[in-house]
C-alpha positions in Angstrom: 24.3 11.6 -13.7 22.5 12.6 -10.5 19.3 10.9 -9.5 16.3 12.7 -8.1 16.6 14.0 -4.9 15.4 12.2 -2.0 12.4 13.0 0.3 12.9 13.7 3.9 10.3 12.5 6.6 10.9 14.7 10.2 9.8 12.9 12.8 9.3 15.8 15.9 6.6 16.9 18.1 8.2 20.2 19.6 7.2 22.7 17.4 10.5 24.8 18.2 12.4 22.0 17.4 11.2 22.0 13.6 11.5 25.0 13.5 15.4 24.7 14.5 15.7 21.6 12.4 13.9 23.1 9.4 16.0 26.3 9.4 19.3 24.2 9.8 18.6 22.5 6.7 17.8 25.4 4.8 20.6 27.5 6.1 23.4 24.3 4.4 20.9 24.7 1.1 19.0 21.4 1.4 16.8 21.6 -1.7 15.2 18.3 -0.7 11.3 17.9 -0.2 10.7 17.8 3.7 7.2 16.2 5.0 7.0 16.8 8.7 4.8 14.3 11.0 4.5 15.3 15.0 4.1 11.6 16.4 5.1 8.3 15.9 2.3 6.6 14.8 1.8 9.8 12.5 4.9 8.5 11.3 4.0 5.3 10.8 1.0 6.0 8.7 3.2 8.4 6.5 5.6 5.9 5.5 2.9 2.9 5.3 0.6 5.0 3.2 -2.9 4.9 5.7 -5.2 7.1 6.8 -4.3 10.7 5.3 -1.2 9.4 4.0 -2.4 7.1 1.3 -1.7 9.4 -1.7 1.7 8.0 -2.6 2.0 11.4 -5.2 1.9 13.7 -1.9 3.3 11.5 0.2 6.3 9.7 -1.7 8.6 6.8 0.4 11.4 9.2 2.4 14.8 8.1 1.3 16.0 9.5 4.8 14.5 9.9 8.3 14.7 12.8 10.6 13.5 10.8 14.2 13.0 11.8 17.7 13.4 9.7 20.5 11.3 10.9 22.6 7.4 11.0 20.9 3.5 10.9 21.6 1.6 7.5 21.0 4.4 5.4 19.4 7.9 6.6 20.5 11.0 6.6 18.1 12.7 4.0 19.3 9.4 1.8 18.4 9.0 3.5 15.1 13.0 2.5 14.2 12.5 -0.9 15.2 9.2 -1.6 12.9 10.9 -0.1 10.6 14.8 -1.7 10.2 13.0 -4.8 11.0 10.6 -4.2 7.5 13.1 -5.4 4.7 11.5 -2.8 2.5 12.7 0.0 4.8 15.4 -2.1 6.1 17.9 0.3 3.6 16.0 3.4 4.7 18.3 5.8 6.6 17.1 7.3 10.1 18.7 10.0 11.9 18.1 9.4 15.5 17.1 12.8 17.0 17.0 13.8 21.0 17.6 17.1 22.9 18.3 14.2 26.1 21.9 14.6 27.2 21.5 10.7 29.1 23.8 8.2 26.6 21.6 4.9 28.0 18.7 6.6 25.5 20.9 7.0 22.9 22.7 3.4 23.1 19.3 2.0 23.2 18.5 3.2 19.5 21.5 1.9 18.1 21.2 -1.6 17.0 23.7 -4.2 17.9 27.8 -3.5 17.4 27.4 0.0 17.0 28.3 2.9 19.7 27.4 6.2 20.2 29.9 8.9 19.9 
């Protein structure tokens, strides 16, 4: 038996970028529902249910994270922390996303005894 499909949350501020990211995952047939926020705290609030985000019907928990690095007002690397360090999101899976080629920005998004390939 198959549970429900889980909802995506992407995480992105460059408009070309969702685009990209958007056609990717409808190009390998994701059916999934994808809610797309353009800032960190943006992302925040969507997950948290605040400010426009409250309706948990139109805004359901994401059961996977599409996340930038690299974002306006709360950067990703803030958002991952708040959230692997929330034991309710703890379980949550997040895609770390950057278009930066420089591997110290990548290693510093991966938590302790993990590397970056």
């Amino acid at each position: 038996m198959k549970g429900k499909p889980v909802d995506i949350l992407l995480v992105e501020d460059n408009e070309d970028h969702i685009e990209l990211t958007l056609r990717a995952l409808k190009n390998n047939n994701v059916i999934n529902e994808i809610h797309v926020v353009k800032d960190g705290r943006e992302a925040l609030d969507f997950v948290y249910h605040q400010g426009k985000y409250e309706d948990t019907e139109k805004y359901p928990r994401p059961g996977l994270i599409l996340l930038d690095i690299h974002l306006p007002k709360v950067n990703g690397l803030e958002v991952l922390e708040t959230l692997k360090k929330d034991r309710d999101y703890k379980s949550v899976p997040i895609i770390m996303l950057t278009t930066s080629s420089r591997m110290k920005r990548w290693r510093e998004a991966m938590p302790a005894g993990l590397t970056a390939t």
